[in-house]
N, C-alpha and C positions, 0 to 999 in steps of 0.2 A: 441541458443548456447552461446550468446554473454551475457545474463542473466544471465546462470549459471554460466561460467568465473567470474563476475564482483561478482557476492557472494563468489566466493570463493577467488579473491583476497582479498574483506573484513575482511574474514577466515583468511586467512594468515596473514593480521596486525595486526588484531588480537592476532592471538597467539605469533607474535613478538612482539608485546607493552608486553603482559603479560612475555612472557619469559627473556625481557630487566628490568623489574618490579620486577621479581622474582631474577633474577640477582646480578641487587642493592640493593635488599634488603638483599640477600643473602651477597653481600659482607658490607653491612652496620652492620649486626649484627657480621660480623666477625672481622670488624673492632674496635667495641664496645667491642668484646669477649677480644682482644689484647691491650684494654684501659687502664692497669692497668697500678697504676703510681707507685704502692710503692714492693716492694716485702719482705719478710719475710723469714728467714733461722728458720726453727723450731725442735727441739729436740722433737720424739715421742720416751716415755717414753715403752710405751708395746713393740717397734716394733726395740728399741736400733737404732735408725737411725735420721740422719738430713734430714730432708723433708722443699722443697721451696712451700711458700705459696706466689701465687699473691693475692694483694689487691688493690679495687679499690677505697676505700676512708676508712678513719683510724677511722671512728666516726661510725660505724656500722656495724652491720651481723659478726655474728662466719667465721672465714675464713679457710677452711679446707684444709689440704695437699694437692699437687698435685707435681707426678710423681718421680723422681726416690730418691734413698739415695743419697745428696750429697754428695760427695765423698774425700771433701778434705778443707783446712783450705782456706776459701776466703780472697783472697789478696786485689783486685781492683774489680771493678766498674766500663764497660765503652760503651755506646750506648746499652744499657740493657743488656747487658751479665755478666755473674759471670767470673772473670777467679780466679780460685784453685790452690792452690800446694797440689798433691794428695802425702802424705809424702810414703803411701805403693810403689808405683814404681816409686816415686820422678819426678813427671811430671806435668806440668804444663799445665793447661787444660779452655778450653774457653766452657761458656757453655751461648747459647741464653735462656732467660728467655720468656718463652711462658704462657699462660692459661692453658695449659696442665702439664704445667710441666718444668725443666730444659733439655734442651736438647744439647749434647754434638756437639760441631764444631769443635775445631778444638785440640792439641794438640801440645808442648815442651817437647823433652827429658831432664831434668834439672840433668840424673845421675851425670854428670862430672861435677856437683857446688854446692860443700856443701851448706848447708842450715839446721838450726837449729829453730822449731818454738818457742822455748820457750827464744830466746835472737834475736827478729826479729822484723823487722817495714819495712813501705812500704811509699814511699814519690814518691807523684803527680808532674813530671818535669814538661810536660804541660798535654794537653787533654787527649791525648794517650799515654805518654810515665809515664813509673813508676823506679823507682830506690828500691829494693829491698836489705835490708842490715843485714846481722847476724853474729854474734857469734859464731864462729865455731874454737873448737880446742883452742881458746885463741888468734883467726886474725880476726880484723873486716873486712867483705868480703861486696861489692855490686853486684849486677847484675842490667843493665837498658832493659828494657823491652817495644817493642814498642806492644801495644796491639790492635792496628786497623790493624799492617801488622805480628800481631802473630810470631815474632822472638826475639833473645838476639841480642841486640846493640853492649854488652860489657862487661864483666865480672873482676873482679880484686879484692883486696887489699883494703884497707885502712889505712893509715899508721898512727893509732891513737897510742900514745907511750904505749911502752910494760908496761905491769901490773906489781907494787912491788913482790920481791920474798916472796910467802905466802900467796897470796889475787888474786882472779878471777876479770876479769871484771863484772858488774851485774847493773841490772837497768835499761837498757837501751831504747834508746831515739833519733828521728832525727826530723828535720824539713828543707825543702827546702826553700830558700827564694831569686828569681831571679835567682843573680849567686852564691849562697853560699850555702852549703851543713853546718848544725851545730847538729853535733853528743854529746847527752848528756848518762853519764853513771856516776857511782862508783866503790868503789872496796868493795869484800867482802870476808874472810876464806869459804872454801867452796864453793859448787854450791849451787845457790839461790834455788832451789827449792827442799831443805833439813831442810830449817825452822828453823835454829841454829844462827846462830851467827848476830848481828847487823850490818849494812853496815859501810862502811868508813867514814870520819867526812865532807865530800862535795860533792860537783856538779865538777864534772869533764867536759868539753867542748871540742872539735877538733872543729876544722873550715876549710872544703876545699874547695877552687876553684870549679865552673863549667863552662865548661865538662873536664877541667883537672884533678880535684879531685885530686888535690896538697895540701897536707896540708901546711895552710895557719898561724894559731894560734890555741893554746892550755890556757885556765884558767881555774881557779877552784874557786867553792865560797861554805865560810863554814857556810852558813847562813842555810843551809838545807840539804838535802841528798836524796837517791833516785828517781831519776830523769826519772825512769821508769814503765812499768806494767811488769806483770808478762810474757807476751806473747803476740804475734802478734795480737790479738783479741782486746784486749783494748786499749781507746787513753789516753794518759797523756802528751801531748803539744799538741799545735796549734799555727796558725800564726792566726793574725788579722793584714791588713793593712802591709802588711810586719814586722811587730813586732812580737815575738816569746813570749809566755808564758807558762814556763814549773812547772809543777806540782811536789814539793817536797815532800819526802813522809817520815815515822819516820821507816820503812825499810823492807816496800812490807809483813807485815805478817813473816816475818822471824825472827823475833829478832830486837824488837825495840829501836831503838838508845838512849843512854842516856837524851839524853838533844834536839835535832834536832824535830821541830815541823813541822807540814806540813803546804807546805806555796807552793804559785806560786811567780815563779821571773821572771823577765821580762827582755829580749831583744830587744830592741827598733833599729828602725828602721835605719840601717847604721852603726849600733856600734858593735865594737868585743869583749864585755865584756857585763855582765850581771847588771841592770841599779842599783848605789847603793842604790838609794832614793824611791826603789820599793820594798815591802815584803807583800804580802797579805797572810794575815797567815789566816788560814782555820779552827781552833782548838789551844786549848790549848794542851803545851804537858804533854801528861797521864792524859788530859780529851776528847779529840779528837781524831782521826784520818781521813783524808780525803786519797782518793784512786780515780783515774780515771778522766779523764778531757774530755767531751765532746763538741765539739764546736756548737753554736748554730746561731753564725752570732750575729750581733748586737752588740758588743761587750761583748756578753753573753756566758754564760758555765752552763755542768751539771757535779757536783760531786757527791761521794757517800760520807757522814760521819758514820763514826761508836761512837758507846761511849765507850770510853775505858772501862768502869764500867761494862759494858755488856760480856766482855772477862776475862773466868777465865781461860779454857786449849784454844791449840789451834786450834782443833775443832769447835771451836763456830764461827770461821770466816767462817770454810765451811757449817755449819749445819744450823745455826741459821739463823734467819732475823734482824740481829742488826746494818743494816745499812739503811738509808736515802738517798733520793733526795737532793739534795741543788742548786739552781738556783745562779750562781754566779757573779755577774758586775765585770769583770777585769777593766774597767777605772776607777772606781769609791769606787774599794774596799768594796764593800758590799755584803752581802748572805743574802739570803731568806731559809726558808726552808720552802719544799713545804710540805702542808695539802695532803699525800696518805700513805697507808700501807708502814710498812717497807719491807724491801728487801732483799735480800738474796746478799751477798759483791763478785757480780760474777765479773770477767773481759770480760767480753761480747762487742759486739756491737751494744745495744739495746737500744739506744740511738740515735735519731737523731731529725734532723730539716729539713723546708724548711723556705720560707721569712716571712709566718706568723706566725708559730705552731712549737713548740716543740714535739716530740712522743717519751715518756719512755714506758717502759715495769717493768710491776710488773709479776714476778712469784707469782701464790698462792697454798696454801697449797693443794687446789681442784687438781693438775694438769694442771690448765688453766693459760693463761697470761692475763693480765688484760692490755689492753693497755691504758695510759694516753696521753690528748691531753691541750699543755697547750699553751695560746694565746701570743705570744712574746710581741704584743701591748699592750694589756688591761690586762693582766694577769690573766685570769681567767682560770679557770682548769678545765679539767672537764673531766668523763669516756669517751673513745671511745668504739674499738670491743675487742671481747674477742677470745681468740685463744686459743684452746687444745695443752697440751705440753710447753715447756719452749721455748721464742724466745731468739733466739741466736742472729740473726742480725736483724736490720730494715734499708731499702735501700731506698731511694727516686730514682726511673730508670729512670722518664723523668722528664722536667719540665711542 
């Protein structure tokens, strides 16, 4: 009897080692499944939908949609989740980024705070928290948003001075820096996204207090103009080092300015005016135009240039591929222009970095994106993966 017992507790540790075995391996592979570090917002062109692609490294394999239509314009970025402003029931929505797919958690009613996506921008207070601000009506409005306890903090006003009679606010632009809030805009006849009339002759600035959000100062500099993108999707400032460099533009595709060339001007670190001994101009003007500023770290940038020569109606901005990369040194004032196919002059954000690598996105004519990975240190370029559909976003989710 005591023979039998003793084989059959062998039996039994057996099938625990292997079941403890199967386990860990079980959760190892699931852990590996949930490894992805970058993720992908992508336009499928057959299927009229935004589809999230995880990726688990940018330098290889086709990466194919997974799970549902995204459903709304992403704002932030924050412990791998998307959170959206979904404009159809104007709600604000948190979605975990899985291998499966986007999955929804949690939800903001945003009915009762206007919000406009085509004069909007989103600025990082700290980890969690975000400051949301738009153009609504002719009132520049914020809302701050904690997004790890999913509520509004605070909603209100901005008391940037009221627009000349005859001219919209347009352009617009912010950037957070510690305690200070620095709102860049123009003026323009009409709404900007009617393609008519040329922007105002400068860079218009607010500056308020934080968490007061007291306006603090107002300048203006006529050295350039449009100080913004077209919509919440693309970036046209960043900070470096608490220093602010904003992207001037000859007047967003709408009507371009007589004489005003696209240039970044710089706000340097503790000052409330824009530095005068700084103009990095990006183009000649009516042989250049630069659009979009994406930041790369390092004191480095990506823009897009167009060649004025290439633009006879104004279709050719949205149709054509007449625009370029250009890798840009803000300290140093210099541009590269990188060796890849041209581009189509979208305001995306297809665009990003981590501490090595650059990763643009080339749409091609196939329907696929081509993604590019370019070396921050040594500068070398080179193809990564290729993605069906045009990519909308590129997100770095963890480090």
């Amino acid at each position: 009897m005591n023979r039998y017992l003793s084989i059959d507790f062998r039996l039994l540790n057996r099938i625990r080692f292997l079941f403890i075995f199967l386990l860990f391996a079980s959760c190892e592979v699931n852990k590996k499944k949930e490894d992805f570090k970058y993720g992908l917002i992508v336009y499928d062109q057959v299927k009229d939908a935004n589809r999230f692609v995880p990726v688990y490294a940018m330098d290889k394999g086709i990466a194919e949609y997974k799970g549902v239509n995204v459903p709304g314009t992403t704002i932030a970025i924050y412990d791998k989740c998307y959170f959206l402003m979904d404009g159809s029931d104007h709600s604000f929505l948190k979605y975990r980024a899985t291998a499966e797919g986007l999955v929804l958690e949690q939800t903001i009613d945003m009915k009762a705070i206007p919000w406009e996506p085509y004069s909007s921008w989103v600025n990082r207070i700290d980890a969690h928290t975000i400051l949301m601000g738009s153009v609504v009506e002719e009132q520049f409005r914020f809302t701050v948003i904690d997004l790890k306890e999913m509520k509004i903090l605070r909603h209100g006003l901005l008391a940037v001075p009221s627009a000349p009679k005859g001219v919209n606010y347009t352009g617009m632009s912010a950037q957070f820096v510690k305690d200070r809030l620095f709102v860049f805009y123009t003026f323009q006849k009409g709404l900007m996204r009617e393609h008519v009339t040329p922007p105002d002759d400068a860079v218009y600035t607010a500056i308020f207090k934080y968490p007061s959000l007291e306006l603090e100062k107002t300048f203006s500099d006529q050295r350039t103009t449009w100080p913004g993108s077209y919509n919440i999707w693309s970036s046209n400032s960043l900070v470096l080092n608490d220093t602010v460099y904003v992207l001037g533009q000859p007047g967003g595709r709408t009507g371009n300015h007589p004489t005003a060339p696209s240039a970044i001007l710089r706000l340097n670190k503790g000052d409330k005016s824009f530095d005068p001994g700084y103009m990095f101009k990006l183009g000649n003007h009516g042989g250049q135009e630069a659009y979009t500023l994406y930041n790369l770290g390092h004191g480095l940038a990506i823009t897009k240039v167009v060649e004025s020569a290439e633009i006879i109606q104004f279709d050719d901005y949205m149709m054509k591929r007449i625009s370029h990369y250009e890798l840009v040194d803000l300290r140093r004032q210099k541009k590269i222009k990188l060796v890849m196919p041209p581009v189509l002059l979208d305001f995306l954000m297809n665009v990003t970095a981590d501490e090595n690598y650059a990763y643009l996105s080339v749409y091609q004519e196939n329907d696929k994106s081509q993604i590019w990975i370019y070396n921050l240190r040594s500068g070398i370029l080179k193809r990564g993966a290729t993605v069906n559909g045009q990519i909308i976003r590129i997100d770095k989710l963890t480090d």
